[in-house]
Short mmCIF file of the C-alpha atoms (twelve columns), coordinates in Angstrom:
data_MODEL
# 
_entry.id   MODEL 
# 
loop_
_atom_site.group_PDB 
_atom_site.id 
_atom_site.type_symbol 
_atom_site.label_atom_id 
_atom_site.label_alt_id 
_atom_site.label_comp_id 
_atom_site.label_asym_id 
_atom_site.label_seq_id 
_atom_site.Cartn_x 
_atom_site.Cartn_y 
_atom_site.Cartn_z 
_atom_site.pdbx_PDB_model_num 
ATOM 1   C CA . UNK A 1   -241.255 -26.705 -73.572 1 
ATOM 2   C CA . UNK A 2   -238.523 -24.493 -72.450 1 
ATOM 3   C CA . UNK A 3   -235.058 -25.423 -71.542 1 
ATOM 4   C CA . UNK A 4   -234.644 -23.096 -68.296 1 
ATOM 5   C CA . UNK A 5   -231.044 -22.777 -68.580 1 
ATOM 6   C CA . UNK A 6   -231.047 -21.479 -72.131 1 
ATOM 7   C CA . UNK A 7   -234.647 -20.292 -72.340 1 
ATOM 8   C CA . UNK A 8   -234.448 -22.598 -76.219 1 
ATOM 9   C CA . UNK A 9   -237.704 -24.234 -77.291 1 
ATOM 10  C CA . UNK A 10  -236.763 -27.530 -76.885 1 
ATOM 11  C CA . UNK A 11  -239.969 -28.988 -77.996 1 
ATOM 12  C CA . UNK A 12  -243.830 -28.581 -78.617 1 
ATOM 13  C CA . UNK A 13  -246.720 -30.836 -76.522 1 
ATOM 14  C CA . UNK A 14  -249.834 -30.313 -77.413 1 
ATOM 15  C CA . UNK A 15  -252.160 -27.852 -75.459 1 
ATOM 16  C CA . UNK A 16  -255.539 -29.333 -74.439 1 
ATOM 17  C CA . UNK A 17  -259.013 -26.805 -75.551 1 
ATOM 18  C CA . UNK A 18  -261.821 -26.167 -74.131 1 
ATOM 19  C CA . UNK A 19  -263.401 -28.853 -75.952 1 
ATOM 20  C CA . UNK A 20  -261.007 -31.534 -74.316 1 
ATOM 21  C CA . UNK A 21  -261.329 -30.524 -71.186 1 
ATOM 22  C CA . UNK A 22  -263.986 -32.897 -70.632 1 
ATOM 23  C CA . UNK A 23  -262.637 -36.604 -69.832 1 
ATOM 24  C CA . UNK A 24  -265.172 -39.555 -70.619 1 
ATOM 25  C CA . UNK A 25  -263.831 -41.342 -67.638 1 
ATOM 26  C CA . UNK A 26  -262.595 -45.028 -68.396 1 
ATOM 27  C CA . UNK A 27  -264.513 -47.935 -67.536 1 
ATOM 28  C CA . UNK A 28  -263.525 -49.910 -64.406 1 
ATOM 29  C CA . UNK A 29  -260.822 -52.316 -65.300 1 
ATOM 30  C CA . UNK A 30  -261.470 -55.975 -66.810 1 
ATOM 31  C CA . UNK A 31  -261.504 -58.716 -64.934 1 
ATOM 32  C CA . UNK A 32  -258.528 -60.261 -65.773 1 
ATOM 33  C CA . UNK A 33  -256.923 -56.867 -64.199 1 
ATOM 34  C CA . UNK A 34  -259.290 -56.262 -61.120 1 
ATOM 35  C CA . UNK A 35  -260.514 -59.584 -60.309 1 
ATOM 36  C CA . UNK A 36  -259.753 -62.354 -58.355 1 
ATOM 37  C CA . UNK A 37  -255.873 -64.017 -59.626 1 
ATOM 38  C CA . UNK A 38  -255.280 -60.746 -61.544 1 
ATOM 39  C CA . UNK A 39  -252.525 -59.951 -59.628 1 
ATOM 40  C CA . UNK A 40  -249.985 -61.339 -61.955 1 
ATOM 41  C CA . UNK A 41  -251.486 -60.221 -65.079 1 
ATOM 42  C CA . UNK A 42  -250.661 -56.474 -63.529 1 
ATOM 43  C CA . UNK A 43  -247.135 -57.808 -62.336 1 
ATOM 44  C CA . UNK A 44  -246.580 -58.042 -65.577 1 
ATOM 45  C CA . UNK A 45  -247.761 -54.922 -66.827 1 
ATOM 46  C CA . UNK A 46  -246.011 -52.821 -64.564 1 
ATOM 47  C CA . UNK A 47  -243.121 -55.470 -65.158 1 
ATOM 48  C CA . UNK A 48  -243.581 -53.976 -68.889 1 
ATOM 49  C CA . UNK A 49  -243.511 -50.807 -67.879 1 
ATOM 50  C CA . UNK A 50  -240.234 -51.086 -65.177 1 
ATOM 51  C CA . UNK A 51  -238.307 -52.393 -68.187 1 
ATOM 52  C CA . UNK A 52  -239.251 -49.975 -70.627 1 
ATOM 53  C CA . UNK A 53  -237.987 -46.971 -68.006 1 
ATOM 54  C CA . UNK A 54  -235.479 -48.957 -66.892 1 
ATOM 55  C CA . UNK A 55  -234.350 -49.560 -71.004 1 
ATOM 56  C CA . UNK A 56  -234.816 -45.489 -71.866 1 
ATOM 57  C CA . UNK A 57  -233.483 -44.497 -68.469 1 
ATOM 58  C CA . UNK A 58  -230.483 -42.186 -70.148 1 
ATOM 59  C CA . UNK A 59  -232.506 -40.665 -72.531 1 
ATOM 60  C CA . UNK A 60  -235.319 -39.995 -70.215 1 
ATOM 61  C CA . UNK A 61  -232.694 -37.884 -67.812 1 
ATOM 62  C CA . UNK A 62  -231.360 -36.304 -70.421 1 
ATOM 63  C CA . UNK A 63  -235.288 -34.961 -71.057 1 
ATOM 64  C CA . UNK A 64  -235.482 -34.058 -67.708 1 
ATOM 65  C CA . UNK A 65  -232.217 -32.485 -67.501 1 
ATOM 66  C CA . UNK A 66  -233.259 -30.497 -70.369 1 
ATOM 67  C CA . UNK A 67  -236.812 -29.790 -69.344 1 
ATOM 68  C CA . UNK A 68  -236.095 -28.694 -65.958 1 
ATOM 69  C CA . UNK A 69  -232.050 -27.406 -65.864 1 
ATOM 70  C CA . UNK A 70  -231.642 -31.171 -63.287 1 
ATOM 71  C CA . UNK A 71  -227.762 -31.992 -63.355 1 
ATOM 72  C CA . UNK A 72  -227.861 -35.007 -65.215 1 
ATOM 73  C CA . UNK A 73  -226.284 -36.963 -62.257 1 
ATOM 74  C CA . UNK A 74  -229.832 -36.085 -60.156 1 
ATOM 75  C CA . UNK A 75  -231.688 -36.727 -62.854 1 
ATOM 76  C CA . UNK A 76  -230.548 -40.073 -63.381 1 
ATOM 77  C CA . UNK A 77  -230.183 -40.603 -59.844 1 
ATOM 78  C CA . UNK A 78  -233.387 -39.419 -58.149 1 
ATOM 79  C CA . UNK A 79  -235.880 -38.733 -61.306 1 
ATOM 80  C CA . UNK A 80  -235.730 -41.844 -62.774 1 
ATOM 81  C CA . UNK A 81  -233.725 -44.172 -60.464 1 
ATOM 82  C CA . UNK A 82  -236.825 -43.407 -58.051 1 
ATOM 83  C CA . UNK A 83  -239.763 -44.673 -60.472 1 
ATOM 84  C CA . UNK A 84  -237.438 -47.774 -61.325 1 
ATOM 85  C CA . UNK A 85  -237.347 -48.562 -57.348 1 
ATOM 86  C CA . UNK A 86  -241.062 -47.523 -56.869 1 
ATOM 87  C CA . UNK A 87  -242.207 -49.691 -60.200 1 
ATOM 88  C CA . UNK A 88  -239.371 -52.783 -58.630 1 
ATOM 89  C CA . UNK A 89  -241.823 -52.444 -55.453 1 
ATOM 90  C CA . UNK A 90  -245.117 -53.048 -56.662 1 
ATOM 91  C CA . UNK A 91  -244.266 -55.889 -59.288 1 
ATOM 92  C CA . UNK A 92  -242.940 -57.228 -56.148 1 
ATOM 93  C CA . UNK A 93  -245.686 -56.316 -53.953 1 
ATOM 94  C CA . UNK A 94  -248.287 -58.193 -56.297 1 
ATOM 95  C CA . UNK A 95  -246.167 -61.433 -56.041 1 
ATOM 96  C CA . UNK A 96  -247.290 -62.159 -52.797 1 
ATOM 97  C CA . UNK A 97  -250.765 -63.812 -52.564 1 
ATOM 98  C CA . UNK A 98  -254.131 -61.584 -52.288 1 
ATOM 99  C CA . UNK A 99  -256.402 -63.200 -50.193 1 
ATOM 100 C CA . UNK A 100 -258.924 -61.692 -47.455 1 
ATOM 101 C CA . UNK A 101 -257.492 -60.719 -44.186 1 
ATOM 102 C CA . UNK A 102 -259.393 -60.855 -40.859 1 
ATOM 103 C CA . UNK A 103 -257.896 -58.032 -38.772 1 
ATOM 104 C CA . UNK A 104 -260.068 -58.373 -35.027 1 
ATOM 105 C CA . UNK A 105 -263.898 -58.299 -36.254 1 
ATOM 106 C CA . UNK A 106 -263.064 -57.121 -40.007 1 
ATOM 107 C CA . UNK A 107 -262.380 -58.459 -42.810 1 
ATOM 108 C CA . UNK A 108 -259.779 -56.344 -45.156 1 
ATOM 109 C CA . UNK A 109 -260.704 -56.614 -49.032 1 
ATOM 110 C CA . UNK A 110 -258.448 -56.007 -51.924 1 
ATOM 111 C CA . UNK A 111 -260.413 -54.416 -54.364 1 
ATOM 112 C CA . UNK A 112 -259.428 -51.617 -56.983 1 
ATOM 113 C CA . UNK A 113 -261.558 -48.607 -55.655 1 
ATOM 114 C CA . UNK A 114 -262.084 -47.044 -59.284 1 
ATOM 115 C CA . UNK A 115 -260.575 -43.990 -61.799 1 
ATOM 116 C CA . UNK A 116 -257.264 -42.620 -60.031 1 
ATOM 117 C CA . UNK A 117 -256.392 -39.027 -61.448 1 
ATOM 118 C CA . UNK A 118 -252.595 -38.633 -60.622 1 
ATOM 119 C CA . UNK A 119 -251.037 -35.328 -61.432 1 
ATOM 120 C CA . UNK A 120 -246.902 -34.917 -60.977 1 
ATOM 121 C CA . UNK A 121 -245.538 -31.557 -60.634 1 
ATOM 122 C CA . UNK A 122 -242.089 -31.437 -59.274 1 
ATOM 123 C CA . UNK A 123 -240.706 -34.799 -59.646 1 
ATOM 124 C CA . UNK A 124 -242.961 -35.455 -62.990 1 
ATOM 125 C CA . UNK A 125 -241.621 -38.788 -63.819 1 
ATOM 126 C CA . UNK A 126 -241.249 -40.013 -60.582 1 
ATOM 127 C CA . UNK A 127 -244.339 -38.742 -58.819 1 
ATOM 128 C CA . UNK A 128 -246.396 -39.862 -62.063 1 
ATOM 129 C CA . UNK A 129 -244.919 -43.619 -61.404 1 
ATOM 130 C CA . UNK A 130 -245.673 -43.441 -57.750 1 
ATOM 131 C CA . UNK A 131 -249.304 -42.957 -58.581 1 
ATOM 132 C CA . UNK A 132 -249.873 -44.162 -61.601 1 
ATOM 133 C CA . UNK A 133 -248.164 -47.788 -60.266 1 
ATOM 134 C CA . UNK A 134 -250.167 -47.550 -56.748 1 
ATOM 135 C CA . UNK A 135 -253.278 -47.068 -58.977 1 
ATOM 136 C CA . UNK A 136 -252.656 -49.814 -61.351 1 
ATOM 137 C CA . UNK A 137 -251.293 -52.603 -58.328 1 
ATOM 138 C CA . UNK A 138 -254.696 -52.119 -56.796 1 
ATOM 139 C CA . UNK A 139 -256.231 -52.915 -59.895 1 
ATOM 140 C CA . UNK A 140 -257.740 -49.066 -60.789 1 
ATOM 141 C CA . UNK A 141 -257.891 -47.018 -63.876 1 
ATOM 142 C CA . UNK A 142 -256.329 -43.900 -64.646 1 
ATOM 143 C CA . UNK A 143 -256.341 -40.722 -66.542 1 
ATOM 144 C CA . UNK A 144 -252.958 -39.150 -66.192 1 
ATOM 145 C CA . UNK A 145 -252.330 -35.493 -66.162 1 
ATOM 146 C CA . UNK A 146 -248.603 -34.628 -67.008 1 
ATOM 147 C CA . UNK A 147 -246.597 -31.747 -65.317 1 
ATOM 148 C CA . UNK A 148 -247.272 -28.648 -67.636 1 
ATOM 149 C CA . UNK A 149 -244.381 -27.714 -66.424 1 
ATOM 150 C CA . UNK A 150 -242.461 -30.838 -67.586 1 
ATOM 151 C CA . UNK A 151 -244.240 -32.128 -69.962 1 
ATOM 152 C CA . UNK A 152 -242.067 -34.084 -72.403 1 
ATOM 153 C CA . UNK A 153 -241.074 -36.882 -69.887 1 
ATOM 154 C CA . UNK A 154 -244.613 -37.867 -69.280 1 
ATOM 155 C CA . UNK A 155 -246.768 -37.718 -72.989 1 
ATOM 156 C CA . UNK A 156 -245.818 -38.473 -76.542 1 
ATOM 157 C CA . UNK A 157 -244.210 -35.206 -78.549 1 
ATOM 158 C CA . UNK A 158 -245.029 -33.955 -81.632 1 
# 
């Protein structure tokens, strides 16, 4: 990855080959995640996950002030502020009771719908939490394709 401001390699993710390009698509997710009660067992996952953001939140702006030339302020502000608001919203979303609801002559379900494939470009931290959270609060799987622009915030670093 390239620091735009002072063209520096700033660090080195992985490139996927040919040969990965293939993704053995996960399995719909267990019970005690997609079934009936599981709500709370994915509070507390993405409960896990707000905290951990929340806990690296100055070190993940400065990444994305490096990655992408974002004043820090913005970065901290909008870039990860936003996926600690969006994460805050679903962990409190899934605290209120999931049961059927008749709406005129139908009956709404809450079931995960299967394998989400989010992909952030411009906001990568922010618009990967939006998705990724939706897609996990419903109960869904995911296979997560970070900015390749941005890269750094969203997968591990060699």
């Amino acid at each position: 990855m390239e620091n735009p401001s002072t063209q520096d390699i700033v660090t080195e993710v992985a490139e996927s080959s040919a040969a990965d390009s293939t993704v053995r698509w996960p399995r719909p997710a267990p019970p005690n995640l997609a079934g009936p009660g599981s709500a709370a067992r994915r509070a507390e996952h993405l409960r896990a996950l707000l905290d951990g953001i929340t806990a690296r939140r100055d070190d993940l702006a400065a990444t994305i002030t490096t990655e992408m030339g974002a004043p820090t302020s913005l970065a901290r502000a909008v870039q990860v502020g936003l996926p600690i608001a969006v994460l805050k919203s679903y962990v409190d979303l899934l605290a209120t009771e999931e049961v059927p609801e008749r709406v005129g002559n139908s009956l709404i379900m809450r079931e995960p719908v299967g394998v989400s494939a989010p992909h952030a470009v411009e906001l990568p931290l922010h618009q990967a939490v939006a998705k990724i959270a939706a897609a996990l609060a419903a109960g869904c799987t995911i296979v997560h394709k970070p900015s390749e622009v941005a890269a750094a915030v969203g997968v591990p670093v060699r």
